[in-house]
N, C-alpha and C positions, 0 to 999 in steps of 0.2 A: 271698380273705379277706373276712371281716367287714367289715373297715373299707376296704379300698382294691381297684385291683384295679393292675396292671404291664404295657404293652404290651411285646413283645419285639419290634422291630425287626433281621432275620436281616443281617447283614454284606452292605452295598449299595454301598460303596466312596465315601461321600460321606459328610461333615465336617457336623457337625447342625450347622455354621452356616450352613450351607446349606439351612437343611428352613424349611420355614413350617407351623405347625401353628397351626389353628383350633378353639377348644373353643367347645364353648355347655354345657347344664346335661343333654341327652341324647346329641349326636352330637359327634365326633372327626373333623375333616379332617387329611391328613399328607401334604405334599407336599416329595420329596428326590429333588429331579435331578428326573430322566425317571419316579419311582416317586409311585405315589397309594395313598392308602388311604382307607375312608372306616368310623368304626365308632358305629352306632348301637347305643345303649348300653341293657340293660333297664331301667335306672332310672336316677335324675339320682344327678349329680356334681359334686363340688364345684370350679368352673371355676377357685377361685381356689387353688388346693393342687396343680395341674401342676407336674410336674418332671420335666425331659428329664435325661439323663445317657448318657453314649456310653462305653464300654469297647473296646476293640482291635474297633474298626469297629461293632460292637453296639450299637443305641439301645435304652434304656429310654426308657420314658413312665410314670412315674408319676401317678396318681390315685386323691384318696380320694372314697368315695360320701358323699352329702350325709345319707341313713342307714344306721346301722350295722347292713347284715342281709346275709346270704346270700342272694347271687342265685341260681337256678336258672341261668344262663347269662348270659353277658357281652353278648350282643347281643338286641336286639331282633327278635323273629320276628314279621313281617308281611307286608302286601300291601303295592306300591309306593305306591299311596293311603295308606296309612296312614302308613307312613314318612317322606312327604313331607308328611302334616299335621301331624305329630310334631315333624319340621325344623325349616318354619314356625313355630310356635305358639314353638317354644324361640328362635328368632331375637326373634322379639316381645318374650317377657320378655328378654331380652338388652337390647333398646335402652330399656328402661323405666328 
């Protein structure tokens, strides 16, 4: 959508009070049980507007984007160098 976008998490048999999930303003860490994920995102997000929600074992992740546009695709497409200067730079404005 425009304004947000919804991760579906598939039925993992673990209690999202169990999950640790870390946002910055481009990339998603999600860790539940033994399960990771990691999603770099094509444009920033708004960190403070997450919202998890679990249905009959099913996690949502909800997120709205910081602008309201249509993305061409939900992740970011690059080379490992880039993604990893991507990271970086979004951890930096994090600790500001």
């Amino acid at each position: 959508s425009l304004d947000g976008i919804c991760l579906v998490i598939p039925n993992i048999k673990v209690p999202i009070s169990k999950s640790c999930i870390f946002v910055s303003d481009v990339f998603l860490r999600l860790t539940i049980g033994k399960h990771h994920l990691e999603v770099n995102f094509y444009d920033k997000i708004d960190t403070s507007s997450i919202r998890v929600t679990e249905n009959n074992g099913i996690h949502h992740i909800h997120l709205n984007k910081q602008k309201r546009k249509l993305w061409p695709e939900v992740m970011f497409q690059g080379t490992k160098g880039e993604i990893l200067q991507r990271k970086e730079k979004s951890l930096l404005r994090r600790e500001l």
